[in-house]
C-alpha positions as CSV (number, residue, x, y, z in Angstrom):
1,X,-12.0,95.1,-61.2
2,X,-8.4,95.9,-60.0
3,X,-5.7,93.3,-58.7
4,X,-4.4,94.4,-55.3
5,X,-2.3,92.0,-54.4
6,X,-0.6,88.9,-56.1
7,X,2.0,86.4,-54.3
8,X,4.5,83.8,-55.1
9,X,5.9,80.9,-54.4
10,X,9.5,80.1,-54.7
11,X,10.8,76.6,-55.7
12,X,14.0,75.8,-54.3
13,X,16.5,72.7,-55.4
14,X,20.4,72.7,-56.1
15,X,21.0,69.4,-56.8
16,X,18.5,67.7,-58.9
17,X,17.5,63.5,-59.2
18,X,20.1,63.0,-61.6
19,X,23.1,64.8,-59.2
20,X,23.3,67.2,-61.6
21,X,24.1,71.0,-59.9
22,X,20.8,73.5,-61.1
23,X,21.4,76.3,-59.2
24,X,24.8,77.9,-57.8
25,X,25.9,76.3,-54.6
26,X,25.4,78.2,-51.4
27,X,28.6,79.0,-49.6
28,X,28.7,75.5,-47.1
29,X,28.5,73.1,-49.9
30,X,31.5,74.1,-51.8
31,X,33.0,72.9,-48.7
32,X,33.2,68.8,-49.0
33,X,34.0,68.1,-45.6
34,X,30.6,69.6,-44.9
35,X,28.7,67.7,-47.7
36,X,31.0,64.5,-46.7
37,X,29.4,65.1,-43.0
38,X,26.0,65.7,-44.6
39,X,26.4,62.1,-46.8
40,X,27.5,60.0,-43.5
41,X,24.6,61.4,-41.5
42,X,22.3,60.1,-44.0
43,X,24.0,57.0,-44.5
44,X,23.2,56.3,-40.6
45,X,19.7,57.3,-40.5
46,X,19.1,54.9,-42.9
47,X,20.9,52.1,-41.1
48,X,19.2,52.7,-38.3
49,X,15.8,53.1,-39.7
50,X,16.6,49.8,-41.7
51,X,17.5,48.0,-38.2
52,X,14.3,49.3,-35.6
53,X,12.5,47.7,-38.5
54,X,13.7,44.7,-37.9
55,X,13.6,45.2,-34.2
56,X,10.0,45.6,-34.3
57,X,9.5,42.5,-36.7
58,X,11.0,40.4,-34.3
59,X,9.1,41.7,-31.1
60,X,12.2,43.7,-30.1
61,X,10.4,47.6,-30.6
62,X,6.9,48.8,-30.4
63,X,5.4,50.5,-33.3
64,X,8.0,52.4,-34.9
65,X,7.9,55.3,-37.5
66,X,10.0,54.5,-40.5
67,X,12.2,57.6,-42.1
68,X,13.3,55.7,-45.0
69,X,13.6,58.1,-48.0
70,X,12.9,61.1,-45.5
71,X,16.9,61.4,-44.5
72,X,17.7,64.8,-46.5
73,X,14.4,65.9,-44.7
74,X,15.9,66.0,-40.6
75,X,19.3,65.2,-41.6
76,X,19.4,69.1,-43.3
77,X,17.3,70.7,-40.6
78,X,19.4,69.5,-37.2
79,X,22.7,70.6,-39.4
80,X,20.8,74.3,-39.8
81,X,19.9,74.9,-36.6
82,X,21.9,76.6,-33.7
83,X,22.8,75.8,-30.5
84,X,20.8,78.2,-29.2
85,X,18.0,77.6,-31.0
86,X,14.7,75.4,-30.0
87,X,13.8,72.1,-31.4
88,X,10.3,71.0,-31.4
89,X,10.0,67.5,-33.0
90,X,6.9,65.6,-34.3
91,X,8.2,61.6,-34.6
92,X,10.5,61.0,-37.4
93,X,13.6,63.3,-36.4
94,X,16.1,60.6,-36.0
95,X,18.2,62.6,-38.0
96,X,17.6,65.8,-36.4
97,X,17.6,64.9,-33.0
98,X,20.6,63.1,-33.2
99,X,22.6,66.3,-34.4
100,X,21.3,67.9,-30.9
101,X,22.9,65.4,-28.5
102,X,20.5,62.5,-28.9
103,X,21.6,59.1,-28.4
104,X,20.3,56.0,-31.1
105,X,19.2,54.4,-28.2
106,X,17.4,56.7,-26.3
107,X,15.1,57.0,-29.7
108,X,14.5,52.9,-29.5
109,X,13.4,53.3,-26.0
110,X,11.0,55.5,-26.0
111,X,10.0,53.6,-29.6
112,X,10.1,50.3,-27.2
113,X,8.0,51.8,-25.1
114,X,9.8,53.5,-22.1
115,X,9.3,57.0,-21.5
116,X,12.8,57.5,-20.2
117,X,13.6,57.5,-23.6
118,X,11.7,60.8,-24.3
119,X,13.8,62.6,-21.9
120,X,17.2,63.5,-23.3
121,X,20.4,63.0,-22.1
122,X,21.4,65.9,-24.3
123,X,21.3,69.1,-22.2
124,X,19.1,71.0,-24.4
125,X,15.9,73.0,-24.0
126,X,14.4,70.9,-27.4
127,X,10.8,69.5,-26.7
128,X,10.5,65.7,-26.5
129,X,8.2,64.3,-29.1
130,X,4.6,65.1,-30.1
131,X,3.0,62.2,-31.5
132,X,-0.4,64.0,-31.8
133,X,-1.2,65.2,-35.1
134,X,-0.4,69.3,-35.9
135,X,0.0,69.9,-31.9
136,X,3.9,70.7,-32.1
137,X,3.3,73.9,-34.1
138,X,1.8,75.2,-31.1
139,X,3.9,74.3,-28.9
140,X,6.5,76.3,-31.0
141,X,4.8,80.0,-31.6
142,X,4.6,79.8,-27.5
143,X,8.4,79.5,-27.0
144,X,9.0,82.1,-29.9
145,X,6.2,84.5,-28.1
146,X,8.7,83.9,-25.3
147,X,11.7,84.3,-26.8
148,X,10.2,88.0,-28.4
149,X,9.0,88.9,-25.0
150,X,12.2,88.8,-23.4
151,X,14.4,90.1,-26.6
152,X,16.6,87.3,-27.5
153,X,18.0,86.5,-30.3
154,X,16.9,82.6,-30.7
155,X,14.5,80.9,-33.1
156,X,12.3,78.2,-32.7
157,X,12.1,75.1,-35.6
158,X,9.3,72.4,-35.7
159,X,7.9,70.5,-38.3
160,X,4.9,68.6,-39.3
161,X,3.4,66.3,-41.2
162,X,1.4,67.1,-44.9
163,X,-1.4,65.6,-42.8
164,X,-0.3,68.1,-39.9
165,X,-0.9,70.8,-42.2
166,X,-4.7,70.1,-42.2
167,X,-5.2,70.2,-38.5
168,X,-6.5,73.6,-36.5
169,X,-4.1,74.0,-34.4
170,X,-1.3,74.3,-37.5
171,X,-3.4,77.6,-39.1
172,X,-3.8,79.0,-36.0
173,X,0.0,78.7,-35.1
174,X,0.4,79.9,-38.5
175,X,-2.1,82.6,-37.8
176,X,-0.5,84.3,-34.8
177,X,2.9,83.6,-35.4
178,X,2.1,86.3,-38.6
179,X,-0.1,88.5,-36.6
180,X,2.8,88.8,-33.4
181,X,5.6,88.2,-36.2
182,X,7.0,85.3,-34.2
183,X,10.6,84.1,-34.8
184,X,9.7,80.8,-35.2
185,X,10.3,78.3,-38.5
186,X,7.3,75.9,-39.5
187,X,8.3,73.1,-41.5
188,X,6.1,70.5,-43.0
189,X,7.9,67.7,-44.4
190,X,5.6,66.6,-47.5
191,X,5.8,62.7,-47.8
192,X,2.6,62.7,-49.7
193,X,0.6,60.4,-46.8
194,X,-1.1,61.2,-44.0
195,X,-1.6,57.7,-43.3
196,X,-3.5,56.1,-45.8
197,X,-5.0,59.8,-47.2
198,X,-2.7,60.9,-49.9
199,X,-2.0,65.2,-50.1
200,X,-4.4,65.4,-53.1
201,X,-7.8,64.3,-50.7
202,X,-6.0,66.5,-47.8
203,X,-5.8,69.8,-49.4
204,X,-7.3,71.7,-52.8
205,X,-3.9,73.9,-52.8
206,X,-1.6,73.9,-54.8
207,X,1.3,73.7,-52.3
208,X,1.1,73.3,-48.9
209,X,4.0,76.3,-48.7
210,X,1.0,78.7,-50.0
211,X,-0.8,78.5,-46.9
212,X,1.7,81.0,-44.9
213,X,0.4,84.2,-47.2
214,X,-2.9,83.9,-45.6
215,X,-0.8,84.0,-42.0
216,X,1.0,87.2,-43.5
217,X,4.4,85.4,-44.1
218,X,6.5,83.9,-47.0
219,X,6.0,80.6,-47.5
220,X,9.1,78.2,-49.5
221,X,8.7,74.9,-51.8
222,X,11.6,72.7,-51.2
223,X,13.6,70.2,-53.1
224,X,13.1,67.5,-49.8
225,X,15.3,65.0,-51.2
226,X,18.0,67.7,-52.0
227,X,20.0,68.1,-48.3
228,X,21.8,70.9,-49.6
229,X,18.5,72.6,-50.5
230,X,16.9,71.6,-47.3
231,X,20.1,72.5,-45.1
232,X,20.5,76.0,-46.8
233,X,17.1,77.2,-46.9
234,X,16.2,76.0,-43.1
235,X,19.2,78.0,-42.0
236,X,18.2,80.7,-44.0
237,X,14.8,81.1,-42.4
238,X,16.3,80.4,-39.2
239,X,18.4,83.3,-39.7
240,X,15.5,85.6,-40.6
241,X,14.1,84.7,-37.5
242,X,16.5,85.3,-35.1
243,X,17.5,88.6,-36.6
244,X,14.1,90.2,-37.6
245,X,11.1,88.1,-36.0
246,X,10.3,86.8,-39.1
247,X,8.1,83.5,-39.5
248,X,8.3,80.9,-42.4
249,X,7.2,78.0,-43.6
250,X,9.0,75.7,-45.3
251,X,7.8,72.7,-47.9
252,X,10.0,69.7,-48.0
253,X,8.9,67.9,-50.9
254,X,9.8,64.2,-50.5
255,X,8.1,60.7,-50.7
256,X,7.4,57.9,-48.0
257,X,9.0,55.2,-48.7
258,X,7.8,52.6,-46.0
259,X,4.6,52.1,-44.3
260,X,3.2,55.0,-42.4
261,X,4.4,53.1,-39.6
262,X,5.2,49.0,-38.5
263,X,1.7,49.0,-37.6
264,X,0.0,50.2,-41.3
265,X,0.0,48.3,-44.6
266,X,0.6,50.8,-47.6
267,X,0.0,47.9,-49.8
268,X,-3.9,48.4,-49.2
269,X,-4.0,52.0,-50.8
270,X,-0.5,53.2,-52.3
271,X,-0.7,52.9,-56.3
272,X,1.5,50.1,-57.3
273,X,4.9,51.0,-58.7
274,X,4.6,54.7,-57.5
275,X,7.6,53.9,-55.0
276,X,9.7,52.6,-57.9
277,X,8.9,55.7,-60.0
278,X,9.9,58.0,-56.4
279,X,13.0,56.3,-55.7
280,X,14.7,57.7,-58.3
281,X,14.8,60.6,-56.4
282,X,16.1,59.5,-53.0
283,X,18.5,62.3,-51.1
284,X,21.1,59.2,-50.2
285,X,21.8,58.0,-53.3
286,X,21.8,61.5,-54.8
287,X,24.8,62.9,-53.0
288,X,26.8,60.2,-53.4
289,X,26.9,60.4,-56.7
290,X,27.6,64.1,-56.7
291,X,30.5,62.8,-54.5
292,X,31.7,60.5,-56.5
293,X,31.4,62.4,-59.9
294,X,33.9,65.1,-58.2
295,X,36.3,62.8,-57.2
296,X,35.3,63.4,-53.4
297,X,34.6,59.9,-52.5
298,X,35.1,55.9,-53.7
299,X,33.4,53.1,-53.4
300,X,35.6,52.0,-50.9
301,X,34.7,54.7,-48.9
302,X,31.2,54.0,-48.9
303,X,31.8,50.7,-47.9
304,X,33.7,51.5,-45.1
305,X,31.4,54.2,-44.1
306,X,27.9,51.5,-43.7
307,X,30.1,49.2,-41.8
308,X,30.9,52.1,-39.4
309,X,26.9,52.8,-39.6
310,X,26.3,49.3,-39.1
311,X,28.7,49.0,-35.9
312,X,27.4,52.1,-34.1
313,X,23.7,50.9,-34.6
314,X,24.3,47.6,-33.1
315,X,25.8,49.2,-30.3
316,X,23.3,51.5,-29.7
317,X,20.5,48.4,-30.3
318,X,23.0,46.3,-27.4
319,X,22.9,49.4,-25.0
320,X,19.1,49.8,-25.6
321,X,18.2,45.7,-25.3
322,X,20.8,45.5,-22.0
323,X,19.0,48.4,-20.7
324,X,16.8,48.0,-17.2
325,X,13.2,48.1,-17.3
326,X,11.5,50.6,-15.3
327,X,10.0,49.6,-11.8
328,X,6.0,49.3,-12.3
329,X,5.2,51.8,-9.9
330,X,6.5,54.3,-12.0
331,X,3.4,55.1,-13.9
332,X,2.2,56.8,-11.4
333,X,5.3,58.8,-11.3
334,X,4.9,61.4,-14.4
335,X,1.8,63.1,-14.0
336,X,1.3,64.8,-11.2
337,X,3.7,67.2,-9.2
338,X,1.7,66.2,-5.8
339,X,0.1,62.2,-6.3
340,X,-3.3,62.3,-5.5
341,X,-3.9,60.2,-2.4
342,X,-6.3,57.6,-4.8
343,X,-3.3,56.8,-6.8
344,X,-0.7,57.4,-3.7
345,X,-2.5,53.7,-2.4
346,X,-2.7,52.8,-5.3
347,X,0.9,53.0,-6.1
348,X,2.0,51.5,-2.6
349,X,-0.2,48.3,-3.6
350,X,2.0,48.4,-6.6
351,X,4.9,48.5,-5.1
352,X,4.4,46.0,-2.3
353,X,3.5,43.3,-4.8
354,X,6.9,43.9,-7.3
355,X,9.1,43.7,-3.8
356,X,9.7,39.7,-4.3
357,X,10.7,40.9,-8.5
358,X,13.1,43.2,-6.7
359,X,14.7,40.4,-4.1
């Protein structure tokens, strides 16, 4: 018997639970201004998350996706990416999408159930989102075929689930992304729940990042509630793909810290006291005390910064609850380039009975 081949698989962190530095910084973060940015970012996701939760409590908001303890997680990828690059969201970006041109209140409406609110004021090519499970990845090895095929320098980021990870259609992205060495990034943000099915009944691996080699590519654990780590090494492989057509996939190791969504109880099959025990490691927290331990920022500050949160969140929630609904007939709008004659009637009947609404 010979060994012909062993593989690896990096751990990455910089700044550890404690907000103690473990590795040397990468060049941006020994820029404060940049981490400052980084911390503020966070501080609003959170805000934000805190308030659709109450929105949907109080009938306000559908079914909403919480990020809570997820922040460092889209908060480092949207600060990684490039304009030129392509975006391909699953459902908890918040903090992603709002570093590409996304407005707080177009995420509330699509969450309150109005499509208009998955069409982007922002004038990018990102994709809108893709609440099926492990479709996005995809979606993103087609754009990166394209972007190969017609020799540009771009790259293409989505992410997934853990539970994504387990799906078909994220091997076989995986799969020819290697095979056509596709510039795209996979990320799978690792929250430790897909649903109610925790990562050990999902998977026998030992990390999810372990799953690239088999695709022909490096795969990365990361430090999820480290935004330094997550911010430098998404850049990183961004990089590697726009310059050499070099797929990766990234881990982000982090914890859920809510309910899969308003619409799941975590009560019913979460371990007790496991969020207590995870907290500790939380990515907010975490950089502000690696502020404040280097004199970069006061409690005063802080202070100031959550009411600044607090006043662009209601302003976004006032804009979103003063917003128009949309006419009924416009159901039939989306689907089809030419309405089938069935559904033209059908949309006329509509449209006839909402006149008096209108008057």
């Amino acid at each position: 018997m010979e060994v012909i081949a062993r593989f690896e698989v990096p751990y990455y962190q910089y700044l550890n639970e404690e907000s103690a530095v473990v590795a040397p910084l990468p060049e941006f973060a020994k820029d404060p201004e940049q981490l400052l940015h980084l911390y503020r970012l966070m501080v609003l996701v959170r805000t934000f998350d805190a308030k659709a939760i109450a929105l949907q409590r109080t009938g306000k908001l559908g079914t909403y996706p919480s990020t809570r303890g997820q922040e460092a997680v889209f908060v480092g990828m949207g600060n990684a990416l490039a304009k030129t690059d392509i975006y391909v969201p699953y459902y908890r970006d918040i903090g992603t999408l709002l570093q590409r041109g996304v407005k707080l209140s177009e995420y509330l409406l699509y969450w309150g159930g109005d499509e208009r609110g998955n069409v982007f004021s922002a004038d990018k090519d990102d994709f809108p989102f893709s609440v099926p499970v492990g479709s996005q990845p995809l979606h993103a090895a087609g754009i990166a075929t394209a972007f190969k095929i017609r020799h540009q320098k771009r790259a293409v980021l989505t992410v997934t689930g853990d539970g994504g990870s387990s799906e078909g259609d994220f091997y076989e992205a995986l799969n020819v992304a290697g095979s056509w060495q596709l510039p795209v990034v996979f990320v799978v943000s690792n929250n430790q729940w897909a649903i109610s099915v925790p990562r050990s009944a999902q998977t026998a691996a030992q990390t999810i990042a372990q799953k690239a080699i088999a695709a022909g590519f490096s795969g990365e654990q990361v430090d999820g509630n480290d935004v330094i780590a997550v911010r430098d090494r998404v850049a990183a492989a961004l990089q590697k793909a726009r310059e050499k057509n070099e797929p990766t996939l990234l881990e982000l190791v982090c914890y859920r810290h809510h309910d899969h969504t308003t619409a799941d109880d975590a009560t019913r099959y979460e371990p007790q006291e496991i969020r207590e025990i995870e907290w500790k490691k939380e990515p907010v927290a975490r950089l502000r005390r690696y502020l404040e331990n280097n004199k970069l920022w006061t409690e005063e500050q802080d202070k100031k910064c959550h009411e600044a949160c607090a006043a662009e969140v209601e302003e976004a929630v006032t804009e979103y609850l003063n917003t128009p609904p949309q006419p009924l007939e416009s159901i039939f709008d989306y689907l089809y380039a030419r309405l089938p004659d069935i559904y033209a009637e059908q949309r006329e009947t509509l449209l006839k009975k909402e006149v008096p609404a209108h008057g």
